[in-house]
C-alpha positions in Angstrom: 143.0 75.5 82.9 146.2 76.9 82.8 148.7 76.7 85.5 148.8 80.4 87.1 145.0 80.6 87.6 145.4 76.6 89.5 147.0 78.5 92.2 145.5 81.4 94.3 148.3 84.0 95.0 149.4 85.1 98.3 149.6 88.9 99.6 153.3 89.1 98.9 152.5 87.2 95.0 153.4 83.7 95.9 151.5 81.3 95.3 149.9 79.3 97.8 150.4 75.4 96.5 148.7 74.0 99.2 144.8 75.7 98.0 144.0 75.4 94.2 141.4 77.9 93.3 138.5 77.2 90.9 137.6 79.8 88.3 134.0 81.0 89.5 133.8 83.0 86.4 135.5 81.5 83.6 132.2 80.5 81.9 128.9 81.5 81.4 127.0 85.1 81.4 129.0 87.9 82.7 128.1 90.6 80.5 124.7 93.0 81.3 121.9 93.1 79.1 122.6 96.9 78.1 126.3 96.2 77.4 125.4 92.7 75.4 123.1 95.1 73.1 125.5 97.8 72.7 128.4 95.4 71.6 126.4 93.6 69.3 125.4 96.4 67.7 128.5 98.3 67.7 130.4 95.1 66.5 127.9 94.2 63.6 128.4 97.9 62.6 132.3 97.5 62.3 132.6 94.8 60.8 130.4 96.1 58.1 132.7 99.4 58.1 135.7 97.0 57.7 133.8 95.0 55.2 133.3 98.0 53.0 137.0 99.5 53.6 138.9 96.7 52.4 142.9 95.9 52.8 144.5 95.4 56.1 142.9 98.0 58.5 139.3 96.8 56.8 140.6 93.3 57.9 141.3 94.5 61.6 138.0 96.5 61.6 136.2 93.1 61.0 137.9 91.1 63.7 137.6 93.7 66.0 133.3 94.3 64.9 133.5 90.2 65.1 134.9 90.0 68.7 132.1 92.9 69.8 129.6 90.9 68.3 131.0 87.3 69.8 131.0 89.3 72.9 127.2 90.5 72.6 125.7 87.2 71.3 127.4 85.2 73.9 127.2 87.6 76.7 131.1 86.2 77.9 134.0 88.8 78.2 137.5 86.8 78.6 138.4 89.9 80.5 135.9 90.6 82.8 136.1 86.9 84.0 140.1 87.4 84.3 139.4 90.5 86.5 136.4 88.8 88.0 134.0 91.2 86.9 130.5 90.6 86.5 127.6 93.4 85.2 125.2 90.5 84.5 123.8 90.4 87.9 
């Protein structure tokens, strides 16, 4: 866990040492069934665009179609659980 999300922040941006905050999303399922769908299918289909492209854009299409996918299969968005989103319930 790294060292700015051990410590909740007050309303002014300080943090408050005193109360360490654990992650309640950090892990696990935070993605909806509609989205998870959407991004596997949408990253599968990139990466095979990329796949066929070749060179360095190709390259970025497949990491990008791989990262949509990851995103899909798993059903974990490192961004929504920074933000504290959740469309899974």
């Amino acid at each position: 866990m790294s060292t700015a999300m051990a410590y909740p922040m007050t309303r002014q941006g300080v943090r408050n040492l005193d109360y360490p905050v654990r992650p309640t999303h950090s892990t696990g399922v935070n993605v909806g069934q509609g989205e998870r769908t959407a991004s596997t299918v949408g990253g599968a289909i990139l990466a095979g665009i990329g796949l066929v492209e070749g060179g360095i854009s190709g390259l970025l299409l497949m990491l990008a179609g791989g990262a949509l996918a990851y995103r899909g299969v798993t059903g974990h968005c490192s961004l929504y659980a920074a933000s504290g989103i959740n469309t899974a319930r």
